[in-house]
N, C-alpha and C positions, 0 to 999 in steps of 0.2 A: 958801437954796441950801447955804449954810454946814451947817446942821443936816440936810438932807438929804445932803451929801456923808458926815459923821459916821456916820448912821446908815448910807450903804450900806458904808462900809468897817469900821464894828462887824461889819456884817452877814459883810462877804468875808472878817474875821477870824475871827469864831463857825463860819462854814463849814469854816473851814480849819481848826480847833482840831480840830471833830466827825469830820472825813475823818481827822484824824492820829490822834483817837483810837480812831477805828474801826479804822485799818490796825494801832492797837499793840495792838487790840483782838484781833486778827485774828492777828497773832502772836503772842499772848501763849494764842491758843487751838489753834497750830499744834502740838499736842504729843500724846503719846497720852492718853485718856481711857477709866475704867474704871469698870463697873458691876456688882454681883455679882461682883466676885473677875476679871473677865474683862473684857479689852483692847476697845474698841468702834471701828467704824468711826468713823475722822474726817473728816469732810468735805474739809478740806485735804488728807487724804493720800491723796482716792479719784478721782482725776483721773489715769487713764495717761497722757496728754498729757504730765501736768507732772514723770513721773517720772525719776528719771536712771539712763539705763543706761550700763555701758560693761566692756570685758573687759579682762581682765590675764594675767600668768604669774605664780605663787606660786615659787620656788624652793624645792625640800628636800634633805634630809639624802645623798642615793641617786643610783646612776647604774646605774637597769635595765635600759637599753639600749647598753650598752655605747661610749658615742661617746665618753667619757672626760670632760665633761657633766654637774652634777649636773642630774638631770631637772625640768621647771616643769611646774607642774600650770597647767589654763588654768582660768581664772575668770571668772564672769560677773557683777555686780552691780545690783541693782535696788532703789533708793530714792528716798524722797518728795525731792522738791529742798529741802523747807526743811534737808535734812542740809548743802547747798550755801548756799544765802541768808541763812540765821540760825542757821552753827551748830549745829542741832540733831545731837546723839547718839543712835542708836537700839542698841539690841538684833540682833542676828539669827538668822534661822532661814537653815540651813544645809542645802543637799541636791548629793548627790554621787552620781555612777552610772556606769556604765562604758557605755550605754544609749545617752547624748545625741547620740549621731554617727550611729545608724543600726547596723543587726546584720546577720549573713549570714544569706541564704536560706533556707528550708527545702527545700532542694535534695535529691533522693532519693541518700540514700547517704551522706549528713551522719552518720548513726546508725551505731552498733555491731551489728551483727548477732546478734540474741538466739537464734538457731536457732543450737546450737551442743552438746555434753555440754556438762555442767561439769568445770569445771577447764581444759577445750579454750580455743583460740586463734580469735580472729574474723578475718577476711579484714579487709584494709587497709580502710577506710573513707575515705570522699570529704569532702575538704579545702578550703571554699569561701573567698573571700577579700568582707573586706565593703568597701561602696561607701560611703566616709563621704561624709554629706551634713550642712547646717547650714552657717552661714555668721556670723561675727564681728557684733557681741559679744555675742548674746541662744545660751549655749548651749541653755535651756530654761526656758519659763513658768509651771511647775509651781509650785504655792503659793504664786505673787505677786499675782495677784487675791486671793487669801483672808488673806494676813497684813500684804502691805504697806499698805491702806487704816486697817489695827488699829494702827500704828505702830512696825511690822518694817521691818528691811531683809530682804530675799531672797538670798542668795548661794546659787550654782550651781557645780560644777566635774564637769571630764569624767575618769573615772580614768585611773591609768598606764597608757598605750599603746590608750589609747580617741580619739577626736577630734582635737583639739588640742592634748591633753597629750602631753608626753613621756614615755619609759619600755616598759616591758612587760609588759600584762596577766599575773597570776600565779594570779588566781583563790586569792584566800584567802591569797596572801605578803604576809612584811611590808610589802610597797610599799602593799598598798591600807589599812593602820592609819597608815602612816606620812606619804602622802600627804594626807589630810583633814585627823590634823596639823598638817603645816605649815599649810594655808588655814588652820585656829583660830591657829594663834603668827603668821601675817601681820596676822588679823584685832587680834591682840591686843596689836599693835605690837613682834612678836617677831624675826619672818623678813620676808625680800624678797620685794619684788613689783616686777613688770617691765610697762612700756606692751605690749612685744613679747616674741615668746618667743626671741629672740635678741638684744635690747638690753640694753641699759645703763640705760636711765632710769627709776627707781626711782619708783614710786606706794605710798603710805600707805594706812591705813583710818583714815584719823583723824573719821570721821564714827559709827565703830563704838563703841559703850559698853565693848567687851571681855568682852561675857556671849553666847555662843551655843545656841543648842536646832540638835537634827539633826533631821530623820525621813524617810520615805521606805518604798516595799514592795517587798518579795520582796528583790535584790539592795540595791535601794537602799537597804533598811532593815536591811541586813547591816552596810552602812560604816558607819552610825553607833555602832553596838555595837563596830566593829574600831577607831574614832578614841577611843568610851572609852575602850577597854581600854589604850590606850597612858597614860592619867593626866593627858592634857596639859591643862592652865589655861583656864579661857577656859571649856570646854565645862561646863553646868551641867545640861543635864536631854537625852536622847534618847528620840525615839516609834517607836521599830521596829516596823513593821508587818509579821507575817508574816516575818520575817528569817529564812535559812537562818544558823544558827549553828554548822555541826558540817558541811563538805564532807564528810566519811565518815557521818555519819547522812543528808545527803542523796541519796546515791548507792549505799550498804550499808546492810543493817540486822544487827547480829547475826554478822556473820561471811559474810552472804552478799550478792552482789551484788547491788542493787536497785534499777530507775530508779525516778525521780521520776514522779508521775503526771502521764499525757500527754505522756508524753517517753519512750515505750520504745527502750532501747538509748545513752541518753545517759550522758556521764560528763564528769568533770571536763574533758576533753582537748578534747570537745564544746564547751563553755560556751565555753573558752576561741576554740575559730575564731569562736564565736557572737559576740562583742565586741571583738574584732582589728582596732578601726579607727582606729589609730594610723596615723602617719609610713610608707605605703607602704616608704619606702626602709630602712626598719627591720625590716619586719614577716620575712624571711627569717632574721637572725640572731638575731630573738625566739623563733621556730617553732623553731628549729633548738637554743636553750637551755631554752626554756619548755618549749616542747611535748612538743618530741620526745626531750629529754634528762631533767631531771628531771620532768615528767610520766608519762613513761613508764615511766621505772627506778622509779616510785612510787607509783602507782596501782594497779597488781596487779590484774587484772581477772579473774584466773585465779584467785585464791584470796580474795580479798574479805576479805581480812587487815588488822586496823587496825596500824600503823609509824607511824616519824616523820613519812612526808608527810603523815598523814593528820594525824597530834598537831599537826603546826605550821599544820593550817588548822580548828583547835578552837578558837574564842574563849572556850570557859568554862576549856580553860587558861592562858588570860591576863588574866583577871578581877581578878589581887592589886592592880593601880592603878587599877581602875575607882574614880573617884570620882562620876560624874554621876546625877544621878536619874532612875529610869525607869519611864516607862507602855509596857509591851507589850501588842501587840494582836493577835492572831491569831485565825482560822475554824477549830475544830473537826473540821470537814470537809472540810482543806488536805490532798490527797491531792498536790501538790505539792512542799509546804513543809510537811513536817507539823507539826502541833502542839506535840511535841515539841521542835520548835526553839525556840520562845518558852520553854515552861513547865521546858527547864532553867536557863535564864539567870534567869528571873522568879526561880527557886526560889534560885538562887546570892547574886544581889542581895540578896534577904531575908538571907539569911544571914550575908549581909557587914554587913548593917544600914542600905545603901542607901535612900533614898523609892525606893517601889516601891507600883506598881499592875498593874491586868491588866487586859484588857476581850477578852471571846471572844464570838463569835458562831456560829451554826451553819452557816455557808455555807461557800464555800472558801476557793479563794487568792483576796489581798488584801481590802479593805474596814476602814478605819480606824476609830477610836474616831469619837465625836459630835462634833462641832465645839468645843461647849463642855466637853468635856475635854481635848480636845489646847488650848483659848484658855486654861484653869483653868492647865495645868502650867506652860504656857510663860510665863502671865502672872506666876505667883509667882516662877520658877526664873531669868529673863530681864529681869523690872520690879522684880521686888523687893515685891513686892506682896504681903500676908500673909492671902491667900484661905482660907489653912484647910487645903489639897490634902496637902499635910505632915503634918496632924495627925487627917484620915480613919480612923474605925475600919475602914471599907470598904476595901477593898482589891481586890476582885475584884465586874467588872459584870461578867455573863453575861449573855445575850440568850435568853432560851426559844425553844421550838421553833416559837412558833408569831407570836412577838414579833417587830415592826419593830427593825431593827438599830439603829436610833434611842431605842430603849426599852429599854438593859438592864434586867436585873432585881438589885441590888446584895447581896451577900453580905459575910460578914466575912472571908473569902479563898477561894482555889483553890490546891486540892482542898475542898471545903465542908469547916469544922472540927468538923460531923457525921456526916463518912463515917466507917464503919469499915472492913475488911476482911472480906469474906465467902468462905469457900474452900469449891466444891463440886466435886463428886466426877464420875463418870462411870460411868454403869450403861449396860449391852449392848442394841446394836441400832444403832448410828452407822451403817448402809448404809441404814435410813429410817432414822429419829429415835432414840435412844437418849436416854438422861436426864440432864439436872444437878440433884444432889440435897444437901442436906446428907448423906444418910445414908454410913457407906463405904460402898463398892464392893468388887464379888465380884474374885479371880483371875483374870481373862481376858483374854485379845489381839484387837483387829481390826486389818483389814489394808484398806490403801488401795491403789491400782493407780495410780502417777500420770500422766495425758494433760494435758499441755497445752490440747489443742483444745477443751476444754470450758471456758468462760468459769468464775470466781466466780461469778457471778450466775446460771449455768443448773445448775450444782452444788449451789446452795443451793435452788434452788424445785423439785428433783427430789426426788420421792415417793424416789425411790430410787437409787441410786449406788452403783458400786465405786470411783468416783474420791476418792469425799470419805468424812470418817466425819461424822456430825454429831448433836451433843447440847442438848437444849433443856430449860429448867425447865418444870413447868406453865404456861397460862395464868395469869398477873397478877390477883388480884382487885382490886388497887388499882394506882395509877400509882408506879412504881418510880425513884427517884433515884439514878442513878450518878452518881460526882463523885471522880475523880481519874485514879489510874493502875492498869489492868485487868493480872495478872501470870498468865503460863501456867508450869504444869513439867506437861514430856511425855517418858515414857519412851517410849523408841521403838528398834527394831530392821530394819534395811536390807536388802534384797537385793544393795544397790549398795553400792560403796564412796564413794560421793556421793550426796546429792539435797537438792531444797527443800523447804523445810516453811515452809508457809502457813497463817495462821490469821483468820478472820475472826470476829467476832462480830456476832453479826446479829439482827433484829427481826422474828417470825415470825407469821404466815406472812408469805413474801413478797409486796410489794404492786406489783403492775405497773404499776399505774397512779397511783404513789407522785406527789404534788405537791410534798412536800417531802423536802431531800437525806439526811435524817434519818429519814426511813421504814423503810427496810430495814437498810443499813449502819449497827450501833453504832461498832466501831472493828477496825482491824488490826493484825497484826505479821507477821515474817516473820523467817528464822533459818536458819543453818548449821548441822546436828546435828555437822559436823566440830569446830566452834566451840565445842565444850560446854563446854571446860575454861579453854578461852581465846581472848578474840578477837586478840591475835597471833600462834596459832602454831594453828594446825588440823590432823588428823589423819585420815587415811581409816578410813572404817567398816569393821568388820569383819561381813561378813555372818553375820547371827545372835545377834550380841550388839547388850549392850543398854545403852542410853545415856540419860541423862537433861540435858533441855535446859528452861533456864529461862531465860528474857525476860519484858520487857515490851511490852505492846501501848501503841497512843499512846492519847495522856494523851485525857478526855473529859470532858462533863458535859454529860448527858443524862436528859430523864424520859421511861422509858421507861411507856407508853401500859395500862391497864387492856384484858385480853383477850390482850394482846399477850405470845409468848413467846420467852425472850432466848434464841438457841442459839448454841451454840460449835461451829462446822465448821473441821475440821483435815485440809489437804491439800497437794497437794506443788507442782507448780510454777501460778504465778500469772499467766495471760493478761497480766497488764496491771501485773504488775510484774517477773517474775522472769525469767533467761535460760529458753528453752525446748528443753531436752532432750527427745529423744527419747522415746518415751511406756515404759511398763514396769518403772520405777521400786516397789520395793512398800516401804509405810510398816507396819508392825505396831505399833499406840498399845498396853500396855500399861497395862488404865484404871484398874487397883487401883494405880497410882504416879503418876497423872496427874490435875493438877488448874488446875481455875481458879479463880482471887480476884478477886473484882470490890469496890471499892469504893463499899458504897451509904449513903447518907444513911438515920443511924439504925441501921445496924451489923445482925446475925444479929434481932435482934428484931423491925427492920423486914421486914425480908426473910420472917422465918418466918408474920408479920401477911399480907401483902402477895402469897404467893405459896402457903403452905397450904392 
């Protein structure tokens, strides 16, 4: 009995050793795990159940809303519980938006009235108030399935004078660089954090490692570029997707007014009732400083003039303390957001000497890099982990035209560091087709008539117009690479003392039954000829004379198709971007001074190959 007793309590001890070491086993495996340079799902941390959520107030630096109050930003947090039961430290990714409360209406009369001359005044426009919805302490579950199981923490906040924060929406003011801020110096054991947004009881991050990554699209992926630019500690790498980074390039191009696409008649004044869902009892002396006071006196909708309001909601001039690393990601064919917003900051960061990548696609607004690029940055930038992503000769994936967005195709940058510049000319006949040629060009004028009510797209497929002028190269013998930034100078002479000038470049003929958004539209721009000398101070035309206007169209890369010919149509106001004056505007191009550059892969050589 004796030796049986023995044996079964070796046995209930050998048990009990193997359970204990299974469970340190168990904790000792509750940690993140990495394969290939990139963070892997952990079993322990892929259980929602077991995750801990709970919301806070951040306190910052500001008092936007006037209650005399520095304003708290509201916060939401979502981590594995072993940050709670063993201590464990994690990383986090960080996403902020003014979005998480719900937005106003699309209620008719939200918009600006584009039926108007230029330079004219729009009738008062219809002021909606939004319905904040959500409810304490999940403000949103945006990328916490995808990172927290990888060994992230998740944090969320709602911007100033959005949800549950305090403050007031400013669209592009210091509050929204300054409030994400704070949450990184909370995160980093710097600033206070509150149980409530009116308490005293003070809550920690102390589960937080002090290293975070942003990202986010369209506005969301705006804050993270505005929390760089401030310098603050803590932040080590941002994935802006699509981010507007210039409110005057979103809303003007060039001197001239210009909505965003699919937003005609929007402006900054707009956005802001658009996410106004702060503290009801606030929202009247917000409207009443924001809106209607320095909004107003600063936006200029009449002359589309770049000023200080517009300079103070430019993030590339506040670039000098960016320190964090950055993957930017934008569509090519973001008739929204365009292009151009990523690829001036990408080009900035380069130059500062920043880590820096790109990843572009040809569709539009939003759609982020691969998974395992945004897991590559965040894992090196956030774990510490020496993946390689740092020391890439790659630098730009592009996605072809015909390629899953899941397949870029990798270059050694953007603008390909094969483009060259190619400048052609414009020979007579723009009412059909006229020509882009290397060759010069004779002495002559055409004249455009310009109507609104004719779409872009029914201007371009017409045999013939007085509205447009339009010039094309030969048919393609081989498939054409453009790759960078396409630049027009157009001389030009007015009937009017005002008008629009629109310019598309396009893929000919037009295909109606286009499957892909890449078909017809290469890329656009658009311009003030008042602007010509300066986009702060503009001046009325003088009928008759003549003026020379140079921009550029947004950024692209594209291969353009064998068969297919690239024409440059130049006309005055834009269905579907520009205000819509009255029709009888007349454009006279001047084509022996007017030219286009396109940047193609392989420079005049390829070109002369490719297209002779």
């Amino acid at each position: 009995m004796s030796i049986t007793f023995k044996s079964e309590a070796f046995l209930i001890a050998a048990l009990a050793f193997t359970i204990l070491s299974c469970a340190q086993n168990t904790s000792e495996n509750a940690k993140p795990i990495f394969n290939d340079g990139e963070a892997q799902i952990v079993d322990a941390f892929n259980n929602p159940d077991q995750w801990l959520r709970h919301d806070l107030w951040v306190e910052t630096s500001f008092d936007t809303d006037g209650d005399g109050d520095l304003d708290r930003m509201h916060v939401s947090v979502t981590r594995p519980k072993q940050t709670e039961t063993e201590g464990l430290q994690l990383p986090v990714i960080y996403v902020t938006s003014p979005y998480f409360a719900g937005v106003a209406g699309d209620v008719p009369g939200i918009m600006w009235d584009v039926k108007r001359e230029l330079g004219g005044k729009s009738k008062e426009r219809v002021h909606p108030e939004v319905k904040r919805r959500g409810q304490r302490p999940i403000i949103s579950n945006s990328h916490i399935r995808k990172w927290v199981p990888r060994g992230y923490i998740v944090v969320h906040s709602s911007s100033p004078g959005t949800g549950l924060s305090d403050g007031a929406p400013t669209v592009g003011g210091p509050n929204e660089s300054l409030a994400p801020k704070a949450v990184i110096d909370w995160l980093c054991g710097r600033a206070k954090g509150y149980t409530e947004r009116n308490g005293n009881e003070e809550v920690k991050a102390y589960w937080s490692t002090g290293k975070v990554g942003m990202t986010g699209t369209s506005y969301n992926g705006t804050l993270p570029l505005a929390a760089a630019t401030t310098g603050v500690e803590g932040l080590e790498v941002i994935i802006p997707i699509a981010p507007n980074t210039s409110y005057y390039h979103y809303y003007r191009s060039n001197g001239l007014v210009r909505s965003p696409g699919g937003y005609l008649g929007e402006d900054i004044d707009v956005l802001y009732d658009f996410i106004h869902s702060g503290d009801e009892s606030k929202r009247a002396r917000n409207n009443k400083v924001v809106r209607d006071t320095e909004m107003m006196d600063g936006m200029d909708r009449q002359t589309g003039d770049y000023n200080t309001f517009w300079e103070g909601r430019d993030y590339l001039n506040q670039m000098d303390n960016m320190k964090a690393a950055l993957l930017m990601a934008h569509g090519f064919n973001d008739w929204n957001v365009m292009p151009e917003h990523s690829y001036r900051i990408y080009k900035a960061a380069k130059e500062k000497g920043l880590p820096h990548q790109i990843y572009y696609h040809q569709n539009g607004h939003g759609g982020p890099p691969p998974i395992a690029m945004m897991n590559k940055w965040f894992t090196k930038y956030l774990h510490g982990i020496d993946n390689g992503v740092d020391k890439e000769r790659t630098k730009a994936y592009i996605v072809r035209e015909y390629d899953d967005r899941q397949q870029p195709t990798a270059y050694l940058d953007y603008p390909n560091p094969g483009a060259e510049d190619v400048t052609l000319n414009l020979t007579p006949g723009g009412m059909t087709i006229g020509g882009l040629t290397l060759d010069s060009s004779i002495e002559t004028g055409e004249t455009l008539i310009d109507d609104v009510s004719y779409s872009g797209k029914d201007l371009a497929k017409a045999k013939t117009s007085k509205h447009r002028l339009l010039y094309a190269t030969p048919k393609l013998k081989s498939d054409l690479h453009i790759s960078g930034v396409p630049k027009i100078s157009i001389t030009l002479s007015s009937n009017r003392p005002a008008a629009n000038l629109s310019v598309w470049l396009v893929s000919l003929p037009w295909n109606d039954d286009a499957t892909k958004i890449t078909e017809n539209i290469i890329t656009r721009g658009w311009a003030d000829p008042k602007n010509h000398k300066s986009l702060t101070d503009e001046e009325d035309l003088v009928p008759g004379r003549s003026y020379t206007v140079n921009f550029e169209l947004q950024p692209d890369d594209q291969i353009i198709k064998a068969g297919q010919q690239i024409g440059l149509m130049i006309f005055s106001s834009d269905q579907e971007f520009t205000i819509h004056p009255k029709p009888g505007a007349e454009l006279t191009i001047e084509l022996d001074k007017t030219t286009l550059t396109l940047p193609v892969v392989g420079g005049e050589e390829a070109y002369r190959k490719f297209v002779n």
